[in-house]
LOLUM-391022 format. One record per residue (C-alpha): residue in one letter; x, y, z; residue number from 1. Coordinates in nm, 3 decimals. Each point is the difference from the previous one (the first is absolute). Example, Ala and Ser with C-alpha at 12.3 -4.5 7.8 and 13.67 -1.06 7.14 Angstrom:
A, 1.230, -0.450, 0.780, 1
S, 0.137, 0.344, -0.066, 2
***
This chain:
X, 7.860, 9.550, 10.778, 1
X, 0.051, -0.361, -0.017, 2
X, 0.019, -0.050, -0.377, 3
X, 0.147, 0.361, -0.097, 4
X, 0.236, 0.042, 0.285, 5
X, 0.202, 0.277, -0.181, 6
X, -0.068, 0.273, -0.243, 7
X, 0.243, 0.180, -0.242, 8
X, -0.017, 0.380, -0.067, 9
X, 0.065, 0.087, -0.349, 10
X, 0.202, 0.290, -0.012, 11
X, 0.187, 0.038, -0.346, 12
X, 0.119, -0.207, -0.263, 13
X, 0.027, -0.348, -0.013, 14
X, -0.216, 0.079, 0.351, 15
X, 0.331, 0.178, 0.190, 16
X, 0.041, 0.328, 0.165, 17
X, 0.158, 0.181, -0.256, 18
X, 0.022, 0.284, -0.319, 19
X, -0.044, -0.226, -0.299, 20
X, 0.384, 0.123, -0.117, 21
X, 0.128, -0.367, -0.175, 22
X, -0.298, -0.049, -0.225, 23
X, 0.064, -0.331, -0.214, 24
X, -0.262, 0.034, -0.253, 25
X, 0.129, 0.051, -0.347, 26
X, 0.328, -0.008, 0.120, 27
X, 0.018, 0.378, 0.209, 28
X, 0.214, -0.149, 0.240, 29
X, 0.243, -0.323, -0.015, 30
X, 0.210, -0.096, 0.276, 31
X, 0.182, 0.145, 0.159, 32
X, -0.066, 0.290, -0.103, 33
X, -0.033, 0.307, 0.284, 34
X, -0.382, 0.090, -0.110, 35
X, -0.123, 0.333, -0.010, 36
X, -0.161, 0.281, 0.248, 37
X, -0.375, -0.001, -0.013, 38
X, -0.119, 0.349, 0.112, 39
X, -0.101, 0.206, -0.309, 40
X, -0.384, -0.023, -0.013, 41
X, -0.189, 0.308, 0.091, 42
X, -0.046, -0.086, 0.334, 43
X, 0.338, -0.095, 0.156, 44
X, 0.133, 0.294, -0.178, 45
X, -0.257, 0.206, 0.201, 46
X, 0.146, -0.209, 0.286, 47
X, 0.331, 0.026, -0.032, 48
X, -0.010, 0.397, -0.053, 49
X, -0.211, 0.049, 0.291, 50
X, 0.251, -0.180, 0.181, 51
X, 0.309, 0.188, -0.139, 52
X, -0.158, 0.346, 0.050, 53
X, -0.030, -0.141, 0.357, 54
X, 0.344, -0.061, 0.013, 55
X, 0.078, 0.326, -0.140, 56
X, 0.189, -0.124, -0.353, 57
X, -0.342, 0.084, -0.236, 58
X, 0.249, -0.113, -0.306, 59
X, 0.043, -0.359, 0.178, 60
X, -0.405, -0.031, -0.061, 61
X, 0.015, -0.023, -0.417, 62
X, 0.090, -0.362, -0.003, 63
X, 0.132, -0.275, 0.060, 64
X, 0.428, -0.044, -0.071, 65
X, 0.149, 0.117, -0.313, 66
X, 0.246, -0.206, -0.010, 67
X, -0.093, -0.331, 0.088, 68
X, 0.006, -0.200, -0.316, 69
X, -0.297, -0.239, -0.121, 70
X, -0.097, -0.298, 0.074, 71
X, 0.281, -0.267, -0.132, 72
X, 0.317, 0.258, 0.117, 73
X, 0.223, -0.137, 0.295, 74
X, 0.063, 0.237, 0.298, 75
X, 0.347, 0.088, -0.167, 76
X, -0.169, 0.106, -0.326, 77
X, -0.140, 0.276, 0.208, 78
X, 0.076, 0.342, 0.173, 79
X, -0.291, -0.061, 0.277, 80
X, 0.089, -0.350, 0.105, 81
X, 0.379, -0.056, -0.074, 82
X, 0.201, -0.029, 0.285, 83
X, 0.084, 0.351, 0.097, 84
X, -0.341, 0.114, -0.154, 85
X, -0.283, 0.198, 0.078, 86
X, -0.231, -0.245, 0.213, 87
X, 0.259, 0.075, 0.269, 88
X, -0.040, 0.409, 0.008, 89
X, -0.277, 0.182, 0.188, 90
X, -0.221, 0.061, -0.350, 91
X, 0.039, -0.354, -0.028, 92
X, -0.122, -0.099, 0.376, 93
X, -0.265, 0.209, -0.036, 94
X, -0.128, -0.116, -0.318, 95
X, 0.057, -0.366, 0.129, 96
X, -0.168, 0.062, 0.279, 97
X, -0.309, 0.141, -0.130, 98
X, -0.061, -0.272, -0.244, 99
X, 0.070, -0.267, 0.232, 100
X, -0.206, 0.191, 0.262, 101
X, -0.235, -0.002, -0.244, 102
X, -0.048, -0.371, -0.058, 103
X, 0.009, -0.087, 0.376, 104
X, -0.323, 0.252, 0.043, 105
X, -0.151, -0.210, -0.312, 106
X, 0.073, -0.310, 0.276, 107
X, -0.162, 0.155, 0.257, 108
X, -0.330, 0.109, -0.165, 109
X, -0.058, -0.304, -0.141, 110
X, 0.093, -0.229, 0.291, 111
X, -0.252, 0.237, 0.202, 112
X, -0.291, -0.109, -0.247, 113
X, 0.120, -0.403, -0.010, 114
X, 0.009, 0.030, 0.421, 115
X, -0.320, 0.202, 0.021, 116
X, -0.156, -0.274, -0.223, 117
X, 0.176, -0.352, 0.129, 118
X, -0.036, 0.155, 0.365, 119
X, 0.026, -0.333, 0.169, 120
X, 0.259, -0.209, 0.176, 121
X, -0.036, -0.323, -0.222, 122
X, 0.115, 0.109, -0.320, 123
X, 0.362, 0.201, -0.022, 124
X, 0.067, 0.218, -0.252, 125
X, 0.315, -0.018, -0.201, 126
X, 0.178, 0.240, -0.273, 127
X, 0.279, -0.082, -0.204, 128
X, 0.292, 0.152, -0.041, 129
X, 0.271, -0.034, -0.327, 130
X, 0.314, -0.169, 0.005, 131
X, 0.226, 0.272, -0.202, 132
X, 0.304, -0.219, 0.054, 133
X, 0.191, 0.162, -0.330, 134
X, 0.278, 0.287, 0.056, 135
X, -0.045, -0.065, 0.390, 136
X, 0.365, 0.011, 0.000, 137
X, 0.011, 0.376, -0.133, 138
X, 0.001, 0.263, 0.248, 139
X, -0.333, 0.190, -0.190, 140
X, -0.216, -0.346, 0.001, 141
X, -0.131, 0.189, -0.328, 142
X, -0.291, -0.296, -0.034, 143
X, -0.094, 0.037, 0.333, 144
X, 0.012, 0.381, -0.037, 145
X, -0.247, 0.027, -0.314, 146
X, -0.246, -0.287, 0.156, 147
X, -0.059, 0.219, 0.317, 148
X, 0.228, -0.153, 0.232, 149
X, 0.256, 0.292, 0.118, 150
X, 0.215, -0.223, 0.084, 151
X, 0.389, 0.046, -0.049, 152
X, 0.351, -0.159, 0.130, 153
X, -0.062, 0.340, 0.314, 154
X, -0.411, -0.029, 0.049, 155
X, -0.177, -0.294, 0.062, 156
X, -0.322, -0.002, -0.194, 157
X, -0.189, -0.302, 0.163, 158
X, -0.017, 0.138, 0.324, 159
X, -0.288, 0.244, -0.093, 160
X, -0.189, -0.263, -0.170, 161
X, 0.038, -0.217, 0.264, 162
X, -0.129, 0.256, 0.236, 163
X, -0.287, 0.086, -0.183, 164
X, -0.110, -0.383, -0.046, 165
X, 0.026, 0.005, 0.352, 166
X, -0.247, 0.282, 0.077, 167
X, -0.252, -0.222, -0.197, 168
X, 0.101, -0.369, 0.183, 169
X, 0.086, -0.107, -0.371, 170
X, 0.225, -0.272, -0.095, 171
X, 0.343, 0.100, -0.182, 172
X, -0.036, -0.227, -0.351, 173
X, 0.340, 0.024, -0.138, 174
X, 0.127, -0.175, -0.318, 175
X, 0.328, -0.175, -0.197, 176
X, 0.078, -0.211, 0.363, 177
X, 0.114, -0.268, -0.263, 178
X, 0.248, 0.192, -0.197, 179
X, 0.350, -0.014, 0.144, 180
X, 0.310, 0.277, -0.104, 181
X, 0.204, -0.227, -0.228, 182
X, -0.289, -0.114, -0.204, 183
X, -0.079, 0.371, -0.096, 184
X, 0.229, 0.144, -0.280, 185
X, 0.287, 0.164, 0.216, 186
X, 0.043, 0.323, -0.279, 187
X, -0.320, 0.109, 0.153, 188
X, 0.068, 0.010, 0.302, 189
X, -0.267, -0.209, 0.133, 190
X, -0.014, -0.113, 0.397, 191
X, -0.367, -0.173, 0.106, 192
X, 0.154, -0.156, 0.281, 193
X, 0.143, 0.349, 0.164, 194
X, -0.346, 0.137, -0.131, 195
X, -0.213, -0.255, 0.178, 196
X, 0.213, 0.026, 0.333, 197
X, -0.059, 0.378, -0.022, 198
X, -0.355, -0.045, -0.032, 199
X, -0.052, -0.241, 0.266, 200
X, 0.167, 0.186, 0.227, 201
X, -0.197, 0.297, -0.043, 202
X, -0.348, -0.194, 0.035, 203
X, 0.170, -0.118, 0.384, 204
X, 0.096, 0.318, 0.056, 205
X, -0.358, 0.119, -0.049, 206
X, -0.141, -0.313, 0.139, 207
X, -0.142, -0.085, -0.327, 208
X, -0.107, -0.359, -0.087, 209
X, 0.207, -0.084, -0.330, 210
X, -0.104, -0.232, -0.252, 211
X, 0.176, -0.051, -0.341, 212
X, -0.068, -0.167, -0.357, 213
X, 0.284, -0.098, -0.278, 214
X, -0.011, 0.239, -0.278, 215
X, 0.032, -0.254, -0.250, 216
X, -0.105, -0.360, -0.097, 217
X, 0.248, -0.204, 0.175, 218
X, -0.038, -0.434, 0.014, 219
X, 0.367, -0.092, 0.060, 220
X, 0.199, -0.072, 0.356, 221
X, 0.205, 0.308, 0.005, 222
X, -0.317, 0.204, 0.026, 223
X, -0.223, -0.198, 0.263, 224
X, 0.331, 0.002, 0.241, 225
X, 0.040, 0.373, -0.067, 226
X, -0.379, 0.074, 0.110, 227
X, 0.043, -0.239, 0.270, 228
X, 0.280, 0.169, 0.148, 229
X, -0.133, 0.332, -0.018, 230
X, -0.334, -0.093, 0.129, 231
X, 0.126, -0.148, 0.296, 232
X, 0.259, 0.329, 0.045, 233
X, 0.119, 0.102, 0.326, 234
X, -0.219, -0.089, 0.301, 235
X, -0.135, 0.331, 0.043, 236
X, -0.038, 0.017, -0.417, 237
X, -0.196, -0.282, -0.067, 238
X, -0.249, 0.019, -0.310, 239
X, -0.338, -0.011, 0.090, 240
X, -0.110, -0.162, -0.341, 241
X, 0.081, -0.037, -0.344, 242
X, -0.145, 0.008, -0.349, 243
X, 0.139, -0.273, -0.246, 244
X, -0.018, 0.118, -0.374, 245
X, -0.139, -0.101, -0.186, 246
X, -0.230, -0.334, -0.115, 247
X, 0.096, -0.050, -0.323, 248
X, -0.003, -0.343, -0.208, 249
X, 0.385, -0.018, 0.075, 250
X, -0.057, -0.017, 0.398, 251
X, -0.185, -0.343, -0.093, 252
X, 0.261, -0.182, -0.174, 253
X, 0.085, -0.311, 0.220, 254
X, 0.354, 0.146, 0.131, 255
X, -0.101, 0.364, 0.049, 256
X, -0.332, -0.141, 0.209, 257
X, 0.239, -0.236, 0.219, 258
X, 0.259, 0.308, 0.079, 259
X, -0.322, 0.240, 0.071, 260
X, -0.107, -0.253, 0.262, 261
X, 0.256, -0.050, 0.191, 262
X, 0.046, 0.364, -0.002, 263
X, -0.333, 0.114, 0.065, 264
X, 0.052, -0.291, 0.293, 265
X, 0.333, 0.177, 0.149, 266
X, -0.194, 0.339, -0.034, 267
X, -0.266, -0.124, 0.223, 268
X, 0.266, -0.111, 0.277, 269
X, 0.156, 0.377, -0.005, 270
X, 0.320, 0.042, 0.161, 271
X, 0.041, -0.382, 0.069, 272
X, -0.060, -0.088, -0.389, 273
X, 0.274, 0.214, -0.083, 274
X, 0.214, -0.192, 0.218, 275
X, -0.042, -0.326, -0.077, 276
X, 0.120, -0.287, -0.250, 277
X, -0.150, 0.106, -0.373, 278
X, -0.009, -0.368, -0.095, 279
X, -0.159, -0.117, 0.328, 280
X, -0.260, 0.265, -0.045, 281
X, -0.059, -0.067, -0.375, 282
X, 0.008, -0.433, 0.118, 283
X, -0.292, 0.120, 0.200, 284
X, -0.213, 0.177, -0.229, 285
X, 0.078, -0.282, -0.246, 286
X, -0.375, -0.102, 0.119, 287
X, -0.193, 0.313, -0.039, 288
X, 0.142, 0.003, -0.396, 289
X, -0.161, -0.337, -0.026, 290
X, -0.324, 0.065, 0.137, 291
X, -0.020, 0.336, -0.202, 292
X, 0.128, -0.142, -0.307, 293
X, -0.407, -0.085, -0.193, 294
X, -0.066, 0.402, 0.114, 295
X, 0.324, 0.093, -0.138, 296
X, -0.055, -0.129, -0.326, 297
X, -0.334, 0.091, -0.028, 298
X, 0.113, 0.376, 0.066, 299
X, 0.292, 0.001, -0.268, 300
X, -0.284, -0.092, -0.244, 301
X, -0.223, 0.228, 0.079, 302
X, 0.274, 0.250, -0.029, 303
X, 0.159, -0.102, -0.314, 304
X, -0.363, -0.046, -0.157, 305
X, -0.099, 0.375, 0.150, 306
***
């Protein structure tokens, strides 16, 4: 409880509450593309029929949508996730809805086990959630849609997630708090910064603890001020931690080891590190990259030589 003070719950891919629907390996999926259902083993079909005989449409139980291209189309390229397209008619809320229903109960039987197991007050249990930042500006959210997340420009998605961390007492991990609109190619439609705002305020809503992690390897300024900013959010939205990715020889080069200092040092000082002087922080951690500098070198080393 001392040592391990929190615990993250594998859920998915890459360790996040999702379908595996953007799969990188041997190049299924490249960005941006809008991914791809993931409902057509034998026993979400069995699902998903039960659940449309329940609903009284038996022909809404054979699968998942027709029409809603493969894994590299854009929502345009589509009849299910254009803009006018089915996602927004009642076949598509209820197909939506079961699937997305679906991976919340996956959330909730396995966050029953973790609690059951870690059933304890020192160590907090954690789950992370995916930063689908691309075609956020689309009314479908197509990504979003295929990874589980029936969320759209009319539904908010996060809120049920949110809710059932809550039911558990576990920590909202969200990720890509570094990314910021104008750095993401604007054809896609990509918006991070709307997406993390969402998301945060659906863990207060729920009175969720939220904690967040960039997506990718970031060393420069731009980045650490991003994080810092969101981290320290609105009073009622601060972060309650963060994961820095990742330790890699790069993050011990002499420049990118004096900029992670002084902002792991303006992390530590929450709301009033935000606030204050960059170069009077970074003057005063000047020290700390001294002292650090033998273990620094001896790490790049041993990760260059690894």
């Amino acid at each position: 409880g001392s040592t391990i003070v929190e615990i993250q719950v594998g859920m998915g891919p890459a360790g996040e509450m999702r379908y595996p629907s953007y799969p990188e390996l041997n190049g299924t999926w490249k960005f941006p593309g809008i991914g791809a259902f993931q409902c057509y083993d034998k026993y979400m079909l069995s699902s998903l029929g039960a659940a449309a005989e329940a609903a009284g449409k038996p022909e809404w139980g054979r699968g998942g949508p027709t029409d809603a291209g493969s894994y590299n189309n854009w929502p345009e390229d589509t009849s299910f996730f254009r803009r006018e397209g089915g996602w927004n008619n009642p076949y598509g809320d209820f197909f939506l809805s079961w699937y997305s229903n679906m991976l919340l109960a996956h959330g909730e039987r396995i966050l029953s086990a973790a609690t059951a197991i870690f059933d304890n007050n020192t160590v907090k249990i954690s789950v992370k959630v995916a930063g689908i930042h691309w075609h956020y500006g689309t009314r479908s959210h197509a990504p979003e849609l295929t990874a589980g997340y029936y969320n759209t420009r009319f539904r908010d998605g996060y809120a049920p997630i949110a809710q059932m961390l809550g039911r558990h007492g576990a920590i909202f991990n969200f990720t890509c708090v570094e990314m910021k609109d104008w750095e993401q190619p604007g054809e896609a439609m990509c918006r991070p910064e709307g997406l993390v705002k969402q998301v945060a305020a659906a863990a207060r809503e729920a009175g969720v603890a939220l904690a967040g992690e960039n997506a990718l390897p970031r060393f420069d300024e731009a980045a650490h001020e991003q994080i810092v900013r969101t981290a320290a959010g609105e009073a009622e939205e601060t972060m309650c931690g963060f994961t820095y990715l990742r330790m890699t020889p790069d993050l011990f080069q002499p420049e990118n080891w004096r900029r992670f200092v002084a902002f792991v040092k303006r992390m530590g000082e929450g709301r009033e590190g935000a606030e204050r002087c960059k170069e009077q922080v970074e003057r005063e951690a000047e020290r700390f990259v001294s002292a650090s500098q033998p273990l620094v070198q001896e790490a790049a080393a041993a990760m260059v030589s690894g």
